[in-house]
Residue frames relative to the residue before (quaternion, step in Angstrom):
aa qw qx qy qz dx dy dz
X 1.0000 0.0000 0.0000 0.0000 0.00 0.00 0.00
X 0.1228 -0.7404 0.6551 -0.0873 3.62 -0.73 1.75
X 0.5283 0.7034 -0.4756 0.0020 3.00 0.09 -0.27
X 0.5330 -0.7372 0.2539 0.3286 3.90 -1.02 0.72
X 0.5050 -0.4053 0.6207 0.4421 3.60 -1.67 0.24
X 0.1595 0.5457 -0.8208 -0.0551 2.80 -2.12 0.43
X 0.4552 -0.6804 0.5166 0.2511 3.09 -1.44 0.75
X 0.0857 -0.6243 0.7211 0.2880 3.22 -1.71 -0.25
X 0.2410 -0.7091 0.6547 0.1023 2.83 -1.69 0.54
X 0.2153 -0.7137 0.6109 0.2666 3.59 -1.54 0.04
X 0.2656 -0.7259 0.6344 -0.0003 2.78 -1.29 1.63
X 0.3488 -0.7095 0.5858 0.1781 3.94 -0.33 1.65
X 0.1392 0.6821 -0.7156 0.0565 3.40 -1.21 0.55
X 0.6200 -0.6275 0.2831 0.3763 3.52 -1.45 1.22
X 0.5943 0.5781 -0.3394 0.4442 3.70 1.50 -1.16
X 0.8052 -0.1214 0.3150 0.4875 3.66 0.63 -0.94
X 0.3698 -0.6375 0.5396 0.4069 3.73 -0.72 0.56
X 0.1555 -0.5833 0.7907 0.1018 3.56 -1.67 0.04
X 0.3091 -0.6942 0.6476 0.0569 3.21 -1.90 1.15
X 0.2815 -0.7376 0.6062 0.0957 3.45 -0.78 1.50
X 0.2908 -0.7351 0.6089 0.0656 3.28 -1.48 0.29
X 0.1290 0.7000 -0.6948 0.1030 3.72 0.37 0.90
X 0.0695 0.6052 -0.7924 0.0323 2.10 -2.30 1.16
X 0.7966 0.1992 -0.2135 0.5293 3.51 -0.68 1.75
X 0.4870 -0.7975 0.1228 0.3342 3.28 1.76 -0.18
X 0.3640 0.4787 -0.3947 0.6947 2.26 2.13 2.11
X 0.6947 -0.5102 0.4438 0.2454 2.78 -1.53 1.41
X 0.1675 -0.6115 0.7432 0.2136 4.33 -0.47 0.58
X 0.8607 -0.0462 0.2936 0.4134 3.54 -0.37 -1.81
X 0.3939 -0.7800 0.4712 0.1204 3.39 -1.30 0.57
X 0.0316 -0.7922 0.6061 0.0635 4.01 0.04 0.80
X 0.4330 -0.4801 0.6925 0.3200 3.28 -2.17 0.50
X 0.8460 0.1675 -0.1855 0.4710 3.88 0.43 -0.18
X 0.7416 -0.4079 0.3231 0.4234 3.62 -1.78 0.34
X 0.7840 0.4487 -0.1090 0.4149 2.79 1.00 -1.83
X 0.4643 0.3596 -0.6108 0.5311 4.26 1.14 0.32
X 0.5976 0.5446 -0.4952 0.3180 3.52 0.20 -0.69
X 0.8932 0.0926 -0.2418 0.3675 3.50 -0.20 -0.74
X 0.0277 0.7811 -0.5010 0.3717 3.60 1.60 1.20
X 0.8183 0.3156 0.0234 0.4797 2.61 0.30 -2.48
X 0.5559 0.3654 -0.5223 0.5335 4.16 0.62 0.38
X 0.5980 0.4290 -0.4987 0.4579 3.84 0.72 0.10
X 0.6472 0.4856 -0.3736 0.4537 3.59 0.70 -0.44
X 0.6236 0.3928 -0.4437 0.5099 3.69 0.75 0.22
X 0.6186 -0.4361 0.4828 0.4405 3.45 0.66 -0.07
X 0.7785 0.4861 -0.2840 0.2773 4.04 0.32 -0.38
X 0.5571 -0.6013 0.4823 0.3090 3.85 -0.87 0.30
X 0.3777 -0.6014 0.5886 0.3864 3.89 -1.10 0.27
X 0.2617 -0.6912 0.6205 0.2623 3.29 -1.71 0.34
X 0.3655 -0.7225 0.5617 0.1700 2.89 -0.78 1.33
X 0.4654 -0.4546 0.6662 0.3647 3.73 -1.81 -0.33
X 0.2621 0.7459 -0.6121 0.0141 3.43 -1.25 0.60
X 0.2789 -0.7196 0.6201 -0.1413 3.06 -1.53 1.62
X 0.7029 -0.4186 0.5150 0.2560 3.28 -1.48 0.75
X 0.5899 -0.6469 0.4605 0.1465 3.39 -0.86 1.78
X 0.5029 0.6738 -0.5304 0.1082 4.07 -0.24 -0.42
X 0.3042 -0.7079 0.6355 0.0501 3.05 -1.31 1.49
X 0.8422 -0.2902 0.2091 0.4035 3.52 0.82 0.96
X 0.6846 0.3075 -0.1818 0.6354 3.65 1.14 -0.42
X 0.6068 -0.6371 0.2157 0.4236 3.41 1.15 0.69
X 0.7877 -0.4001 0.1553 0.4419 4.01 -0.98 0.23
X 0.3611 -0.7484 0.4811 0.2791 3.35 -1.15 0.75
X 0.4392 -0.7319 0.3094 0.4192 3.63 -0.35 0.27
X 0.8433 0.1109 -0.1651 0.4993 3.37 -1.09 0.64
X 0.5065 0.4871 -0.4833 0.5221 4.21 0.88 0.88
X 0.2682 0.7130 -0.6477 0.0118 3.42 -1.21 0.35
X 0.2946 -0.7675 0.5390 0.1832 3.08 -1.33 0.66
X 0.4868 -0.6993 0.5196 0.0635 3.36 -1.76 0.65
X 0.0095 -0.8529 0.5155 -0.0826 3.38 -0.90 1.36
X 0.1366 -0.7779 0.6045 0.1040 3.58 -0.80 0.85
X 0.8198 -0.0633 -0.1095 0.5585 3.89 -0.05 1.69
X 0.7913 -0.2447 0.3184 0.4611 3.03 0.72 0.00
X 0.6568 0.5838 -0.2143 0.4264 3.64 1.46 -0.38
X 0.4088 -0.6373 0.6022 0.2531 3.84 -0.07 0.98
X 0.0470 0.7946 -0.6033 -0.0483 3.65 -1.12 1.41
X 0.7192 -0.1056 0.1695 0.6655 3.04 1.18 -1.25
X 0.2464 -0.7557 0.5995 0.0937 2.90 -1.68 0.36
X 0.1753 -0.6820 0.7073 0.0623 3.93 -0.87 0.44
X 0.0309 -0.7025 0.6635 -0.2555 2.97 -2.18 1.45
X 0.2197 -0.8007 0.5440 0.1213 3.41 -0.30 1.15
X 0.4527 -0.7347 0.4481 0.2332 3.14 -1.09 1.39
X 0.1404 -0.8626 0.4567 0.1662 3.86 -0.46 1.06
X 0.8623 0.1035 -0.1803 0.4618 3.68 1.63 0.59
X 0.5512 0.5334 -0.3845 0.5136 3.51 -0.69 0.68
X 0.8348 -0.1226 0.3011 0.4443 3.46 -1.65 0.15
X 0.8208 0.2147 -0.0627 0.5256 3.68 -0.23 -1.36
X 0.4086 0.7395 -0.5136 0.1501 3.75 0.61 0.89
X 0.8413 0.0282 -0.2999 0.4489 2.88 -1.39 1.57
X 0.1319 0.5662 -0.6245 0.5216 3.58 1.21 1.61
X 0.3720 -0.6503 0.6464 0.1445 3.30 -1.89 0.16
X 0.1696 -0.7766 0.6050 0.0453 3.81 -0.84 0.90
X 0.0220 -0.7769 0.6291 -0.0166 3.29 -0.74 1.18
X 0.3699 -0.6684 0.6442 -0.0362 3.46 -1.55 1.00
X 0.2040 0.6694 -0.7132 -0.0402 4.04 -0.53 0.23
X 0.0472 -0.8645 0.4791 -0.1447 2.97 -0.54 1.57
X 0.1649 0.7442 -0.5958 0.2530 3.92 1.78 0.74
X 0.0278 -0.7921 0.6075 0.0518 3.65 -1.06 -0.05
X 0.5607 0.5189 -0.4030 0.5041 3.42 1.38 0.34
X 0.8338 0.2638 -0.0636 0.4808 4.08 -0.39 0.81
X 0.7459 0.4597 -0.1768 0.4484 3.46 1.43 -1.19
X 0.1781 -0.8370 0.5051 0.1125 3.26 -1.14 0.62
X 0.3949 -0.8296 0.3784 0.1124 2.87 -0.11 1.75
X 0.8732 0.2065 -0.3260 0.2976 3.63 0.13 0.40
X 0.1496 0.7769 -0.4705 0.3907 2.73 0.85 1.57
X 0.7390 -0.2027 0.0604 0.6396 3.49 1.41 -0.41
X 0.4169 -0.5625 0.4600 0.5460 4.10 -0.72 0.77
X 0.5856 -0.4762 0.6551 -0.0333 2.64 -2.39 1.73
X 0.8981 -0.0040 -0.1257 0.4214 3.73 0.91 -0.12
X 0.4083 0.7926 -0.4499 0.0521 3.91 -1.01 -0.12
X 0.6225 -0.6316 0.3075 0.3451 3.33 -0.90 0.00
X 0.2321 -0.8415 0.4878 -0.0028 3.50 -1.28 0.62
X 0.3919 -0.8021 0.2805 0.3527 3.80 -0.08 0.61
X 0.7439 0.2582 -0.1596 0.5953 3.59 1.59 0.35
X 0.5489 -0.6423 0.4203 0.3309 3.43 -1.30 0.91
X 0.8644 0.1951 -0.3800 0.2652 3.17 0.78 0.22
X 0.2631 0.5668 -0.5675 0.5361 3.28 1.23 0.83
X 0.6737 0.4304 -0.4097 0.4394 4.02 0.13 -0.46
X 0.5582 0.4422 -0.3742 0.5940 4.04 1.05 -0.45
X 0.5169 0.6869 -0.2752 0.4304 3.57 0.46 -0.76
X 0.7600 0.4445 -0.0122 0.4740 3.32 0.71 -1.47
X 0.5553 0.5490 -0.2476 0.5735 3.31 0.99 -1.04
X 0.8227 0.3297 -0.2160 0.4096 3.80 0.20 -1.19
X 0.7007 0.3991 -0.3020 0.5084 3.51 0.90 -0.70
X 0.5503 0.6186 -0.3312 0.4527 3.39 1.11 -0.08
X 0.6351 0.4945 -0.1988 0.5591 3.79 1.45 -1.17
X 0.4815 0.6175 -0.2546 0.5674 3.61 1.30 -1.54
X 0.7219 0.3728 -0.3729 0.4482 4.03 -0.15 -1.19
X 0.8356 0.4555 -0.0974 0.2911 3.94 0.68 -1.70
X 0.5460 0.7291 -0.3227 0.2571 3.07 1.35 -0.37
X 0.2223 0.9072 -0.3478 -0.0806 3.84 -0.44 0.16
X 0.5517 -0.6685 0.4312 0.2506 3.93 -0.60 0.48
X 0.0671 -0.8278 0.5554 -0.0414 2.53 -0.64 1.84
């Protein structure tokens, strides 16, 4: 499973924001919501690209955890497991709860690289999302 990121973006308008879909650094399609937007990057076959950053609950970053956001919206996070059986595997979590329907496919598990576990997270949010 290759399939590409595309971004969305929010485009602020006085009537109402609208959600843009670029892919390649062109505009595919326009949505009135987050969630048509990354509907319609599941209908191409592809995964959102989230932002991720360095985990830090305030005492500054945790090593090897970060968490994932789509506008501004906590989806998921990834963490590399540093003991036990499944050391130095990766555990991923898609964990949005606004729009998504979780059982459409498991929302979490483990993965043998940090970026196959980011991977997961998005195509995993991409599969569940829906318009309400």
């Amino acid at each position: 499973m290759n399939e590409p990121r595309i971004t969305i973006r929010l485009r602020y308008e006085p009537t109402g924001n609208r959600y843009q879909v670029v892919r390649d650094g062109s505009i595919a399609s326009d949505h009135p919501t987050k969630e048509a937007a990354a509907i319609a990057i599941r209908e191409m076959g592809s995964r959102v690209a989230a932002e991720w950053e360095r985990t830090d609950f305030g005492r500054g970053p945790v090593p090897a955890d970060f968490c994932a956001t789509l506008l501004g919206e906590g989806i998921g996070r990834i963490m590399k497991v540093q003991h036990g059986p499944r050391e130095n595997e990766w555990t991923w979590a898609m964990n949005a709860h606004r729009n998504v329907n979780a059982f459409k496919t498991a929302t979490h598990g483990h993965a043998d690289s940090k970026e196959e576990a980011a991977r997961m997270v998005e195509w995993v949010y991409t599969q569940c999302v829906e318009d309400r």
